[in-house]
C-alpha positions as CSV (number, residue, x, y, z in Angstrom):
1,X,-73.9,-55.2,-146.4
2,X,-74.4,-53.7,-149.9
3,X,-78.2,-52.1,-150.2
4,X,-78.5,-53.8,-153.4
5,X,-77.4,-56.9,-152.1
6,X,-79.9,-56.8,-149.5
7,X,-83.4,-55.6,-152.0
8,X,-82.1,-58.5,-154.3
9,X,-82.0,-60.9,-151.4
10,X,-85.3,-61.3,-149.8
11,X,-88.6,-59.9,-150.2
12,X,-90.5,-58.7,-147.2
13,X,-93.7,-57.3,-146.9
14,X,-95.4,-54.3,-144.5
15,X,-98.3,-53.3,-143.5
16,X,-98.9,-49.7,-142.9
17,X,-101.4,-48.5,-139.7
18,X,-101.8,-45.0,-139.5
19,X,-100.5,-44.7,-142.9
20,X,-101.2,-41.1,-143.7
21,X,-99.9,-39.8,-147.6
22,X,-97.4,-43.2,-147.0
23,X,-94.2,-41.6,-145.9
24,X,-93.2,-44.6,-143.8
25,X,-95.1,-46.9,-146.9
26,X,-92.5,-44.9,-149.1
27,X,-89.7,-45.6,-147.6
28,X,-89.7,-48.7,-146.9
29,X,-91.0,-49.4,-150.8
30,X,-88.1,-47.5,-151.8
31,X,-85.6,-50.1,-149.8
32,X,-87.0,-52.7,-151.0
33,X,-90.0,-54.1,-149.0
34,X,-93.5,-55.0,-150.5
35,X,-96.2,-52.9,-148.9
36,X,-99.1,-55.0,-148.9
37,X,-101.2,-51.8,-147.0
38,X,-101.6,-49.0,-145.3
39,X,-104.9,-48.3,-142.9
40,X,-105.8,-44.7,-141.9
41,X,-109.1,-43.0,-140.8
42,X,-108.6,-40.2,-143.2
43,X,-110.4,-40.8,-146.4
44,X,-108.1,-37.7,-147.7
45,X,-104.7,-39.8,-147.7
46,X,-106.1,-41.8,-149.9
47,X,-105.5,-40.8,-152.8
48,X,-102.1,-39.7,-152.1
49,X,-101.4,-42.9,-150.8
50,X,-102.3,-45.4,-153.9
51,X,-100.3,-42.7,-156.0
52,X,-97.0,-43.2,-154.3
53,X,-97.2,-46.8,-153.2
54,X,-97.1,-49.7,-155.7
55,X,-99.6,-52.2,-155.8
56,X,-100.8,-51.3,-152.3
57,X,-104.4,-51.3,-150.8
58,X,-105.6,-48.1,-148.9
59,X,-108.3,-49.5,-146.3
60,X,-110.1,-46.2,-145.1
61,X,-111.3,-47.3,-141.4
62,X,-111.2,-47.1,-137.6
63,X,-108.7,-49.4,-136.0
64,X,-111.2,-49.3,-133.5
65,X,-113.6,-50.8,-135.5
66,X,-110.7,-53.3,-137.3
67,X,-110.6,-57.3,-136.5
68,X,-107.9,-59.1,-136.5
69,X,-109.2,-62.3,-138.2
70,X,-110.9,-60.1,-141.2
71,X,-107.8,-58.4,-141.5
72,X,-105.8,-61.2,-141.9
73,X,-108.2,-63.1,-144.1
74,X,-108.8,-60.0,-146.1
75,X,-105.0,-59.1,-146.9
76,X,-104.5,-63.0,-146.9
77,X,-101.6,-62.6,-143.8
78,X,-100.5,-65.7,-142.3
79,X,-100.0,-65.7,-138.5
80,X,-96.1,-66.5,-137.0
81,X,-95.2,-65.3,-140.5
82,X,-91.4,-63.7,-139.8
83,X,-91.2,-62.2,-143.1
84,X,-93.9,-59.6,-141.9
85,X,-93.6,-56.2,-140.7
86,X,-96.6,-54.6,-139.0
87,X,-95.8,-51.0,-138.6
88,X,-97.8,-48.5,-136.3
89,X,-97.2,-44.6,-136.4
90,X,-100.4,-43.7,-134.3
91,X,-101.3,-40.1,-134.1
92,X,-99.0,-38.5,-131.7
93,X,-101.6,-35.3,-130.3
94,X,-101.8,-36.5,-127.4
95,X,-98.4,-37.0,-126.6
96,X,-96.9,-34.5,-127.8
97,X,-95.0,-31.1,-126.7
98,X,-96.9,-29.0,-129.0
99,X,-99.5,-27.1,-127.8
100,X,-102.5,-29.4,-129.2
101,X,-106.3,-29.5,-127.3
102,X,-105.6,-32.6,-125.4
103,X,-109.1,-33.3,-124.7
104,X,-110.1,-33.4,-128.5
105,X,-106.9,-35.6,-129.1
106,X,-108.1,-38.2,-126.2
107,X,-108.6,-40.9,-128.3
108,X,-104.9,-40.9,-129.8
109,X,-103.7,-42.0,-126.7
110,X,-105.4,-45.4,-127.2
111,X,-103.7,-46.0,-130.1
112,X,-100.9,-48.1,-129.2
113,X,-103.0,-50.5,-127.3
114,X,-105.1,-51.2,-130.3
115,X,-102.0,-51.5,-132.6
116,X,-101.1,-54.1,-130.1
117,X,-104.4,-56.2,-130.6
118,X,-103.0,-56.9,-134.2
119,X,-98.7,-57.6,-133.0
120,X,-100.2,-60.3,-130.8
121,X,-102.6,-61.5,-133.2
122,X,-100.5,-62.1,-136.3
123,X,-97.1,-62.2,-134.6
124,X,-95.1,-61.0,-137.2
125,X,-91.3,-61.0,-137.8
126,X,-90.8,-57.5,-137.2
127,X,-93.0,-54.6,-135.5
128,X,-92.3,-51.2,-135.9
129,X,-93.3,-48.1,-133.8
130,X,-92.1,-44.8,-134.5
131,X,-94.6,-42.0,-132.5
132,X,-93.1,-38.2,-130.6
133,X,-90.6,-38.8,-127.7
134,X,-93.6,-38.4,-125.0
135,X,-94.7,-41.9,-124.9
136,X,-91.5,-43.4,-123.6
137,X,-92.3,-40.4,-121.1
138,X,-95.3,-41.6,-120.1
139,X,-94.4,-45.0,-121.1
140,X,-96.7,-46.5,-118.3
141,X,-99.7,-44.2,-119.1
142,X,-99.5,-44.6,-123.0
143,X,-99.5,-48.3,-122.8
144,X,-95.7,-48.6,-124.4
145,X,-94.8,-50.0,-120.9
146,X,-96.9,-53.1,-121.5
147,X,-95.9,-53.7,-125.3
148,X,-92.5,-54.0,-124.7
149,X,-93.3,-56.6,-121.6
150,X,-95.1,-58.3,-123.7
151,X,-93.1,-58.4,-126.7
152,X,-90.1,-59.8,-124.8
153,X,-92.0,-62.0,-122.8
154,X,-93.1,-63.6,-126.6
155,X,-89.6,-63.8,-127.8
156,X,-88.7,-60.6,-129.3
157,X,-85.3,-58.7,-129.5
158,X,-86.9,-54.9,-129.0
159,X,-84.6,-52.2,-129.7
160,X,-86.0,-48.8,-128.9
161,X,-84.5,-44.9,-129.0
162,X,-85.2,-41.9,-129.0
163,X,-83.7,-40.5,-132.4
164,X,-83.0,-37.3,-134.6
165,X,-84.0,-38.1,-138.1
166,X,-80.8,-35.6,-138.8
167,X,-78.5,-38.3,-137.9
168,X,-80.3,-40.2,-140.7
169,X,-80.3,-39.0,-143.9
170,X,-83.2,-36.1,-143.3
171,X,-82.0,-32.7,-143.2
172,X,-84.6,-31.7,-140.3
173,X,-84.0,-31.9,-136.4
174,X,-86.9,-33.7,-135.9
175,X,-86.7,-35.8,-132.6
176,X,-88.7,-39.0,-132.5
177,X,-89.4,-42.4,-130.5
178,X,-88.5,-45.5,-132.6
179,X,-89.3,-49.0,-131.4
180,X,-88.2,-52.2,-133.7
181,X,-89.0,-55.6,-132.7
182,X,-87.8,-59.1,-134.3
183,X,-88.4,-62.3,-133.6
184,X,-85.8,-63.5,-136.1
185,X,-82.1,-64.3,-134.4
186,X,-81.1,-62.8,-131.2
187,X,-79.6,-59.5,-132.4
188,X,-81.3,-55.8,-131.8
189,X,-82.2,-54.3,-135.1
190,X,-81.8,-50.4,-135.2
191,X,-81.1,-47.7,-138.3
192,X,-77.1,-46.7,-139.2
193,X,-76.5,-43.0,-138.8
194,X,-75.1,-41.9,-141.4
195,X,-71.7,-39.7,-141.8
196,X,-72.8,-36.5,-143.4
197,X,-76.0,-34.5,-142.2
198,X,-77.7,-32.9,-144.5
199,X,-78.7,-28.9,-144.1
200,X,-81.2,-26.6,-145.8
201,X,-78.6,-25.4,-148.5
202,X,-78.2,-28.8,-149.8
203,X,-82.4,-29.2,-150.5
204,X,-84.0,-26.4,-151.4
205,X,-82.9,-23.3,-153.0
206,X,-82.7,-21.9,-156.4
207,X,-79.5,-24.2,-157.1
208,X,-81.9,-27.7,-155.9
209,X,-84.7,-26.8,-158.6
210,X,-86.7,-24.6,-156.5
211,X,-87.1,-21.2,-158.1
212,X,-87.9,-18.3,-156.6
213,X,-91.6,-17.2,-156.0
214,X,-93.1,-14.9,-154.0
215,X,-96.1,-15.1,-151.1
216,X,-99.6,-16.7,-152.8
217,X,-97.8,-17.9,-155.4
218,X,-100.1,-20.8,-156.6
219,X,-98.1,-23.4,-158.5
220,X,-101.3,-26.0,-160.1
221,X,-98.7,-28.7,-161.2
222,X,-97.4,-31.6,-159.3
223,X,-94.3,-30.3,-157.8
224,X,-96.7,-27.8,-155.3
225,X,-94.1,-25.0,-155.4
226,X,-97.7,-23.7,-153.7
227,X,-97.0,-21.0,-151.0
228,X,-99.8,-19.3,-148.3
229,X,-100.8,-15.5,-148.1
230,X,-99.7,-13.3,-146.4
231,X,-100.9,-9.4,-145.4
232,X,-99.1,-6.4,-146.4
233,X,-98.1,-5.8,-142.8
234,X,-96.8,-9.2,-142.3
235,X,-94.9,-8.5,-145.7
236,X,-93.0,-5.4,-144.0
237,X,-92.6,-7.6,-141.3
238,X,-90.7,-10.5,-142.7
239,X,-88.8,-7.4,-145.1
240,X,-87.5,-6.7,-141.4
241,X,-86.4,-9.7,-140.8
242,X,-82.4,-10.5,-141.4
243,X,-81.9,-12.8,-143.9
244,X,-80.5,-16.7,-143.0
245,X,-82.0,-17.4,-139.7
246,X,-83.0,-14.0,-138.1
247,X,-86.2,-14.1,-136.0
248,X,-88.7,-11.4,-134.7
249,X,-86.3,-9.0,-132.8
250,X,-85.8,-7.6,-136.4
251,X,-89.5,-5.8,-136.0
252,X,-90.1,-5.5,-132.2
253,X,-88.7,-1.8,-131.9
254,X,-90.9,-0.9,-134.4
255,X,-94.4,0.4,-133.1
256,X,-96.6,-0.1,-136.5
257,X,-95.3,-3.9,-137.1
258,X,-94.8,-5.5,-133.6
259,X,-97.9,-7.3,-132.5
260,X,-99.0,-6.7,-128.7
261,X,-99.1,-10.4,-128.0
262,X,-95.2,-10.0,-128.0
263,X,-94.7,-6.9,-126.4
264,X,-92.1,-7.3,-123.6
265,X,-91.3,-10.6,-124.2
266,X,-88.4,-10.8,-126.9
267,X,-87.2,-14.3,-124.8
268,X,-90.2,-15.9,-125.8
269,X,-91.4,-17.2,-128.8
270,X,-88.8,-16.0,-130.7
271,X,-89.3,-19.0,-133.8
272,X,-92.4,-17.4,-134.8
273,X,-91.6,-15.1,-138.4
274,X,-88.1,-16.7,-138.1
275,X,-86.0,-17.4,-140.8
276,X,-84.8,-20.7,-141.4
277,X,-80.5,-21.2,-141.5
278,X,-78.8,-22.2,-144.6
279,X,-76.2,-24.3,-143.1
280,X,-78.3,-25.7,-140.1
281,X,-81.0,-28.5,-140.6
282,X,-84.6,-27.2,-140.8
283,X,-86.7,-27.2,-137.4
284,X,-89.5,-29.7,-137.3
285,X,-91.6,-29.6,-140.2
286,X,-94.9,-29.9,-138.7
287,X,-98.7,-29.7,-140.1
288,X,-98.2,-25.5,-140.0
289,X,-95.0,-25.1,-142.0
290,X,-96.5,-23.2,-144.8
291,X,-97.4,-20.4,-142.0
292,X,-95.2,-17.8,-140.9
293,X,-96.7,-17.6,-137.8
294,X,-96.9,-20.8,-136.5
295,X,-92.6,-21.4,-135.9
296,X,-89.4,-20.9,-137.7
297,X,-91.0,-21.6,-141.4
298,X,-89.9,-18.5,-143.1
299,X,-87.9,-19.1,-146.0
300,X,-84.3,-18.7,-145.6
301,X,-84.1,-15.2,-148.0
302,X,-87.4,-14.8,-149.5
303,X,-90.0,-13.4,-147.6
304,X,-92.6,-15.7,-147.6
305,X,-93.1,-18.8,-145.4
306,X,-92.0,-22.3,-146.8
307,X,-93.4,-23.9,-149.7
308,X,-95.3,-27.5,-149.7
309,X,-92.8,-28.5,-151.6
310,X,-89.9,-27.1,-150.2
311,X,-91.7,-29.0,-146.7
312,X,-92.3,-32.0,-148.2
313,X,-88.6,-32.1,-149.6
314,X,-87.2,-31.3,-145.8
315,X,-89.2,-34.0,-144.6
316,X,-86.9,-35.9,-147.8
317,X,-90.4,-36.8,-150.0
318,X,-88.8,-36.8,-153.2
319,X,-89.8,-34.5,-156.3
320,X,-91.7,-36.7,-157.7
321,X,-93.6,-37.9,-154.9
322,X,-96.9,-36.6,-155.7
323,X,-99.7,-34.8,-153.0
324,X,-103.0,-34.7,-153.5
325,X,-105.8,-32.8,-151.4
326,X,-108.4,-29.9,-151.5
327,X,-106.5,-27.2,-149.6
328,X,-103.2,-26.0,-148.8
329,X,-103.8,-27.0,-145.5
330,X,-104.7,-30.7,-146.5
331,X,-101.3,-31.0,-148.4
332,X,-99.7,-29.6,-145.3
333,X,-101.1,-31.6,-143.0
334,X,-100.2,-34.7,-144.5
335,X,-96.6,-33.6,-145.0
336,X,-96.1,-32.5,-141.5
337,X,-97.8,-35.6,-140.0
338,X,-95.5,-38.2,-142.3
339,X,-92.8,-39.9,-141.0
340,X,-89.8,-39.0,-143.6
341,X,-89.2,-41.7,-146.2
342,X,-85.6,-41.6,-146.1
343,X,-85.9,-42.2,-142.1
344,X,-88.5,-45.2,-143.4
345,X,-85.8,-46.2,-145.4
346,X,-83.0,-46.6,-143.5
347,X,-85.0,-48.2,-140.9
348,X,-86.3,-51.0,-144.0
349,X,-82.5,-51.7,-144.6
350,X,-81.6,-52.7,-140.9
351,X,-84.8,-55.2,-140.8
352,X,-83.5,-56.5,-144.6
353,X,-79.9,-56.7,-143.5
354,X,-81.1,-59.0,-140.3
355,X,-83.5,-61.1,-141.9
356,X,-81.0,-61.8,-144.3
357,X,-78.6,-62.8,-142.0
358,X,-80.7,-64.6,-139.6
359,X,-82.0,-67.1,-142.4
């Protein structure tokens, strides 16, 4: 069905939990959807948030501390109302692969289960989950087990995968769980992949606006062509390291640059002060990007790690989405924790396309 066919169509609205800077909110504004709001614990989304999402409230709480009825009354949702989406991207610490501290992430795990409280509250058209492949893992443990009981048990068609945003418009390999649930017809709703992935070359680089700069490079105006420090030694380091995609090898033989934390293991670890490819998409974009030491975040030929722009741009934000924080590491952190808007986006056009043929 024609996209523009589908935003003229019908107008459904979302409500954003665990909304972060609004990557999910973005995308599915961009396809078409009215974002009513998005909820996040972090006062320092905030203003990131109203920036980029029209007409939207940004309710700074606890879903802990959230009830249902005020909720509802306060955003004035009706219950059983099928042209609602309730979205819920918890924090994924707990669950995921990366090394987090799993004791100061406890509470993420619990998540879910209150995002639940609201599903079987306001019973909405469509619910949407998207969180890191570890809680279909520990599907029984992170409560996912129960939610999708009880969703088909109340009528729901739930459609739920484990995707790679690549296969959908984001030119990143970033694997993630995706759960969609209608109560509108009997068909499952799930994203189209589309035909041609995207790679590194066809985002960033000199030839897609992003000129070149060196390490510290402090850039004050919205586009955040910002980039981190680095040392003089990590400097010669990255000098050492060949250009499109070369890793850490490039320095190990050599006694003043090697660190000893790597000594004897060239097997291991090998992502960290390597380059990303050209022609290949970019690795997870995560809350570290703009550090050279923390994965494969070095920029493809200049030696310096990733930009926040040049992140925010493989996580498909466009330019002109506009960051706001204190620190480098504020930016980054909402970047890396965003769900990418184009993904958002392509998941907001299966749910229009059904409720549009379902009515």
């Amino acid at each position: 069905m024609d996209e523009k066919r589908n935003k003229a169509t019908r107008t459904l609205k979302a409500v954003d939990f665990f909304c972060g800077g609004g990557g999910m909110s973005y995308g599915m504004q961009t396809a078409g959807v009215k974002v009513i709001a998005g909820i996040d614990y972090e006062p320092a989304c905030e203003k990131t948030y109203l920036a980029n999402i029209k007409d939207a409230k940004f309710i700074n709480c606890d879903v802990f501390e959230l009830n249902e009825k005020k909720l509802a009354k306060d955003l004035k949702l009706k219950r059983n109302d099928k042209d609602l989406i309730l979205i819920g991207c918890s924090p994924c610490q707990y669950w995921s692969i990366i090394n987090t501290d799993k004791k100061k992430s406890e509470q993420s795990k619990s998540l879910l289960v209150e995002f639940e409280r609201f599903v079987k509250f306001l019973r909405p058209g469509y619910v949407v989950v998207e969180n890191v492949p570890g809680v279909l893992r520990r599907k029984k443990e992170s409560g996912l087990e129960n939610f999708i009981q009880w969703l088909e048990e109340d009528g729901y068609v739930v459609h739920f995968e484990i995707h790679n945003t690549n296969d959908f418009g984001v030119p990143q390999n970033r694997r993630r769980f995706t759960l969609i649930a209608s109560r509108v017809g009997n068909q499952e709703v799930a994203p189209k992949v589309c035909s041609n992935k995207l790679n590194v070359s066809d985002v960033i680089g000199e030839a897609n606006g992003f000129p070149k700069v060196e390490a510290g490079h402090v850039d004050n105006s919205s586009f955040k062509h910002s980039v981190a420090k680095i040392t003089p030694k990590t400097l010669k380091r990255l000098k050492m390291v060949k250009k499109n995609g070369g890793d850490r090898l490039g320095f190990a033989d050599d006694p003043e640059l090697q660190l000893p934390c790597f000594v004897g293991k060239d097997n291991s670890f090998k992502d960290t002060f390597g380059r990303l490819w050209w022609d290949k998409p970019s690795p997870t974009i995560t809350t570290k990007f703009f550090s050279v030491s923390n994965g494969r975040f070095v920029h493809p030929e200049e030696n310096r790690a990733l930009s926040l722009r040049e992140g925010a741009t493989l996580q498909s934000f466009p330019k002109s989405f506009e960051f706001h924080g204190t620190s480098m590491e504020a930016i980054a952190r909402q970047i890396g924790n965003a769900v990418p808007p184009e993904y958002s986006r392509r998941i907001a056009l299966a749910i229009i396309e059904n409720s549009n043929g379902k009515l």
